[in-house]
Backbone as JSON, one array per atom type, in Angstrom:
{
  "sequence": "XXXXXXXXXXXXXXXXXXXXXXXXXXXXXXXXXXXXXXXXXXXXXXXXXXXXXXXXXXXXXXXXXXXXXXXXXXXXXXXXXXXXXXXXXXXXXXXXXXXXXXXXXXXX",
  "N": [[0.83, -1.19, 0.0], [1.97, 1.53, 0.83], [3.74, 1.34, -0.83], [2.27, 1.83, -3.81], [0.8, 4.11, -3.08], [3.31, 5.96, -2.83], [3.93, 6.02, -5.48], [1.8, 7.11, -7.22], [2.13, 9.65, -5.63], [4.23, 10.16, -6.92], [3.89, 10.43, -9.41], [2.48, 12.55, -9.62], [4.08, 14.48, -8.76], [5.85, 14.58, -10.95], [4.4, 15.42, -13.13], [4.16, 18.14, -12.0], [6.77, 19.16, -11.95], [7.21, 18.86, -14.61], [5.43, 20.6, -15.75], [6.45, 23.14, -14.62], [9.34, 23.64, -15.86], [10.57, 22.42, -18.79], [12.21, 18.86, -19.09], [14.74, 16.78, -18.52], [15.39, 13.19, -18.0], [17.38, 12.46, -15.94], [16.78, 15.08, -14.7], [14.9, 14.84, -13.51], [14.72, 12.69, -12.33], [16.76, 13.52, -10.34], [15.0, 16.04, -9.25], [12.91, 14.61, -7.73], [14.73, 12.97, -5.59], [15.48, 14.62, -4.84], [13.02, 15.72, -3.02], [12.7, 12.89, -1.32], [12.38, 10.74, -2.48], [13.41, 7.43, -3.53], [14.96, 6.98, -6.41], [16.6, 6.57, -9.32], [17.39, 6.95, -12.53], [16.96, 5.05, -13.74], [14.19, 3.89, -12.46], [12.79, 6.23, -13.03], [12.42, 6.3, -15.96], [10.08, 4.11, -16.35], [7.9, 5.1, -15.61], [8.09, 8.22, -16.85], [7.7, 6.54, -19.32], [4.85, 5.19, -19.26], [3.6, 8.04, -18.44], [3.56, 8.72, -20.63], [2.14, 7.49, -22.44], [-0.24, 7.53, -21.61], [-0.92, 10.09, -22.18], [-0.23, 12.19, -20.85], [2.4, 13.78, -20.93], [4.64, 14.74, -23.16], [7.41, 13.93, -24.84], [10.45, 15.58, -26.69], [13.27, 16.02, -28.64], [15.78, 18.24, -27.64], [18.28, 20.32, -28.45], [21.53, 20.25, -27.81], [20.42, 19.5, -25.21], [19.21, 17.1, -24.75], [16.56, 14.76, -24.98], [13.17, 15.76, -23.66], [10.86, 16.63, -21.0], [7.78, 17.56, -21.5], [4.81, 19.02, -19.99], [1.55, 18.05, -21.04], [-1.7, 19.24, -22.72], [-3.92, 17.48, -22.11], [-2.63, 16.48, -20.03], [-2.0, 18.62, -17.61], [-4.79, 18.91, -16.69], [-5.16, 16.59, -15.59], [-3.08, 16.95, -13.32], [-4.12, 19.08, -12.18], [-6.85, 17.7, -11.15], [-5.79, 16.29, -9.57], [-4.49, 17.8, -8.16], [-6.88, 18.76, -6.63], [-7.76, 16.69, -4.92], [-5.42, 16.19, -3.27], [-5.77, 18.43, -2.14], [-8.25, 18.17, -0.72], [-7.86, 16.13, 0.78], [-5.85, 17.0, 2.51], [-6.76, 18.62, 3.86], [-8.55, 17.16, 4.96], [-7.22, 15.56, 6.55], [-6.5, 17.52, 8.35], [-8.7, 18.5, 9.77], [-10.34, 19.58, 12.09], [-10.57, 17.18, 15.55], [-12.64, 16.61, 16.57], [-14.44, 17.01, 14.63], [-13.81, 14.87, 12.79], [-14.2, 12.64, 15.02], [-17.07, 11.88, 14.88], [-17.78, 11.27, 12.11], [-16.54, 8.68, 12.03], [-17.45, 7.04, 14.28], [-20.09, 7.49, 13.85], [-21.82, 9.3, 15.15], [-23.26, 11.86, 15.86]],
  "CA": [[0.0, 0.0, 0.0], [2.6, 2.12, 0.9], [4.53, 1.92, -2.31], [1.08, 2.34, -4.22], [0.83, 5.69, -2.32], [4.06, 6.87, -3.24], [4.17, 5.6, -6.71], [0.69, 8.06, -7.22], [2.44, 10.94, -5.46], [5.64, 10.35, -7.42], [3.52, 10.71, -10.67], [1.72, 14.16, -9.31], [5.57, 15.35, -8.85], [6.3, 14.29, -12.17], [3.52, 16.13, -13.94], [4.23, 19.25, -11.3], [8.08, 19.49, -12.68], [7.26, 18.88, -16.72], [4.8, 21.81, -16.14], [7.67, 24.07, -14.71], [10.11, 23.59, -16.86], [11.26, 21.47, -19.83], [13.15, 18.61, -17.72], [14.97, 15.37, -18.75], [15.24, 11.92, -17.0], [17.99, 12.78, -14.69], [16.74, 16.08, -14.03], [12.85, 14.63, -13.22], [15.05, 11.41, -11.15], [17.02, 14.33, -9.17], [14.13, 16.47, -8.29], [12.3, 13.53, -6.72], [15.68, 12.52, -4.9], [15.09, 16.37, -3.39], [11.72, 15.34, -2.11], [12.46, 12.06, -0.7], [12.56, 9.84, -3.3], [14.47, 6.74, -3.67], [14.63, 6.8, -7.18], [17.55, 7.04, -10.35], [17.04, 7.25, -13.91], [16.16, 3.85, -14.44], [13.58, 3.51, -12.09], [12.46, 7.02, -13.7], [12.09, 5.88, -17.07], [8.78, 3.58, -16.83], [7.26, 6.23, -14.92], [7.51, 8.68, -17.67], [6.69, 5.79, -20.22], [3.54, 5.31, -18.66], [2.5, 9.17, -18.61], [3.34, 9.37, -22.06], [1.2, 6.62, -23.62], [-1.84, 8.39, -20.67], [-1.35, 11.07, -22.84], [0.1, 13.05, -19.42], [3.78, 13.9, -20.94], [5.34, 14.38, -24.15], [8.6, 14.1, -25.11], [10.85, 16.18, -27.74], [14.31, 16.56, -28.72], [16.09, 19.72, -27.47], [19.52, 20.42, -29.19], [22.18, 20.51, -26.29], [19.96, 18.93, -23.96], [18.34, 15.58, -25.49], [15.12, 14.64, -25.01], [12.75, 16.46, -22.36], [9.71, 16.14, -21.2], [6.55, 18.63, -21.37], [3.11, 18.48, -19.92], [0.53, 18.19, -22.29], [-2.96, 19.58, -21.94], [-4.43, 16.56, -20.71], [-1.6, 16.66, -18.52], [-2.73, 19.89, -17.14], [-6.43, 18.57, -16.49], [-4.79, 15.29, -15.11], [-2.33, 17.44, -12.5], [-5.27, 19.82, -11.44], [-7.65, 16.89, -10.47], [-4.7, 15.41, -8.74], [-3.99, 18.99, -7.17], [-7.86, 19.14, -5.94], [-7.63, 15.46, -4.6], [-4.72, 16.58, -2.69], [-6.28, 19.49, -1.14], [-9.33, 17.73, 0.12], [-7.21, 15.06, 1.6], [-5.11, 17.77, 3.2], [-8.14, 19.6, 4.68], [-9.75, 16.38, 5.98], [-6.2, 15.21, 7.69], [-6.19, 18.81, 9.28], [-9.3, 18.86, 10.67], [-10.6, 19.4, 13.92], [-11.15, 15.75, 16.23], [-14.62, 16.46, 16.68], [-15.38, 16.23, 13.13], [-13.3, 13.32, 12.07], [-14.48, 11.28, 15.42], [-18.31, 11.58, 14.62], [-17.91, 10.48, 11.1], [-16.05, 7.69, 12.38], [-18.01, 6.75, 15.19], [-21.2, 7.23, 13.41], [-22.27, 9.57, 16.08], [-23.29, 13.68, 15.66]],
  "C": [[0.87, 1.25, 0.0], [3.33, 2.94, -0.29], [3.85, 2.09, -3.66], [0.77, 3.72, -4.21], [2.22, 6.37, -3.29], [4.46, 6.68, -4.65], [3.02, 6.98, -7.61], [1.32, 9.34, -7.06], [3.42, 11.1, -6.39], [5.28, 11.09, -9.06], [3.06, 12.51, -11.0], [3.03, 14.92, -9.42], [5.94, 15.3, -10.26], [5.77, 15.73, -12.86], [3.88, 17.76, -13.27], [5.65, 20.06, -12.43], [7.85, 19.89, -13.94], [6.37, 20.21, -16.54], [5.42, 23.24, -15.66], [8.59, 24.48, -15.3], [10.28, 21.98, -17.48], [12.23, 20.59, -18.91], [13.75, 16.67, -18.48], [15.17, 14.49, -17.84], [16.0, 12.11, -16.09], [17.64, 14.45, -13.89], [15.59, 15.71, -13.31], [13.78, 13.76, -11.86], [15.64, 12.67, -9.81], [15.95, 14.98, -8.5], [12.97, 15.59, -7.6], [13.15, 13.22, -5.71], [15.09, 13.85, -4.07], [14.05, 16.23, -2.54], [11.61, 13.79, -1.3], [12.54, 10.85, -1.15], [13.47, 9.0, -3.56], [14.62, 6.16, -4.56], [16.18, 6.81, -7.88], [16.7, 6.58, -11.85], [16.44, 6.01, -14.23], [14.55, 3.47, -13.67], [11.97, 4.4, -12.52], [11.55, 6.73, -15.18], [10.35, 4.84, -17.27], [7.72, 4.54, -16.51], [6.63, 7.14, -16.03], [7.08, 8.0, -18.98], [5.19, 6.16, -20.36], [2.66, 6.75, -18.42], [2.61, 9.61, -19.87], [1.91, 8.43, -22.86], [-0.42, 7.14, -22.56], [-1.78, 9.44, -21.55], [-1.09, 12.69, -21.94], [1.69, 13.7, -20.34], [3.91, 13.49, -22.81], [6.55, 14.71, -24.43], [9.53, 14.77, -26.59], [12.45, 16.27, -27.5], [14.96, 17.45, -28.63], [17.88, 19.61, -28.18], [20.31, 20.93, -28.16], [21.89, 19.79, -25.17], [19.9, 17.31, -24.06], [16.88, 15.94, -25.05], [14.45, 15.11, -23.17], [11.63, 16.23, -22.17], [8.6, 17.47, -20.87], [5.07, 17.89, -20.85], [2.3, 18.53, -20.93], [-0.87, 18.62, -21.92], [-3.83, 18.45, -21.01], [-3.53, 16.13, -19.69], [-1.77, 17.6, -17.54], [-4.16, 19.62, -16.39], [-6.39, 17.54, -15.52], [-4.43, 15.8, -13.28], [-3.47, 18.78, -11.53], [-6.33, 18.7, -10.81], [-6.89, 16.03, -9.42], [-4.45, 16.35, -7.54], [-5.1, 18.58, -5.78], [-7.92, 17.74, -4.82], [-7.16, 15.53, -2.96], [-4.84, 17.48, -1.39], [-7.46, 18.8, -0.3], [-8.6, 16.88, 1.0], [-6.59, 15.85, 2.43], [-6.17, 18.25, 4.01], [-8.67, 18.26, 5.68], [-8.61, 15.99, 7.13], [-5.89, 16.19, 8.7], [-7.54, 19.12, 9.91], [-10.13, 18.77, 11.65], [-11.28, 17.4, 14.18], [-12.41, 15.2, 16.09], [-15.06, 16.01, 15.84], [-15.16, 15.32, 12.53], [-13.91, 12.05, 13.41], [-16.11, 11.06, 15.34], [-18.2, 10.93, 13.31], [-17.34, 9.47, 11.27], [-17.38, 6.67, 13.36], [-19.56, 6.6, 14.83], [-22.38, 8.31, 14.36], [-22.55, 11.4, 15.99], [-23.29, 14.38, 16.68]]
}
């Protein structure tokens, strides 16, 4: 479950980066390493496979660089429903006892 979880978040980082800047496989593998990630280029690589053929990420040849990766609009649409996701989950883990132990408990 765990590595389910962070396999999900790892993808949201993905899509976050390509929509900052233009970014190739060791630059995408480092800025995950920055966040926690116990990742390198190879482990990188299916990752952005997999958001290219979603239609999340496309890739282009840069002259100097090699190949980079960009968000794509439904990458954009993808990384905003991921954002909002994010935020609700954040809001519900932040708030108050009261209201998380009645919906638990079943009790108002």
């Amino acid at each position: 479950m765990k590595r389910q979880f962070l396999g999900l978040l790892a993808r949201v980082y993905v899509l976050q980066f390509a929509m900052e800047v233009p970014a190739t496989v060791a630059m995408l593998a480092e800025m995950l390493m920055e966040y926690g990630f116990q990742v390198d280029i190879g482990t990188v690589r299916p990752l952005l496979r997999a958001l290219q053929m979603e239609g999340y990420l496309q890739s282009v040849l840069r002259d100097g660089i090699g190949r980079v990766y960009l968000l794509t609009e439904q990458g954009r649409e993808e990384l905003r429903t991921s954002r909002e996701r994010i935020d609700d989950l954040y809001r519900r883990l932040h708030a108050p006892d009261a209201v998380g132990s009645e919906s638990v408990t079943g009790q108002a």
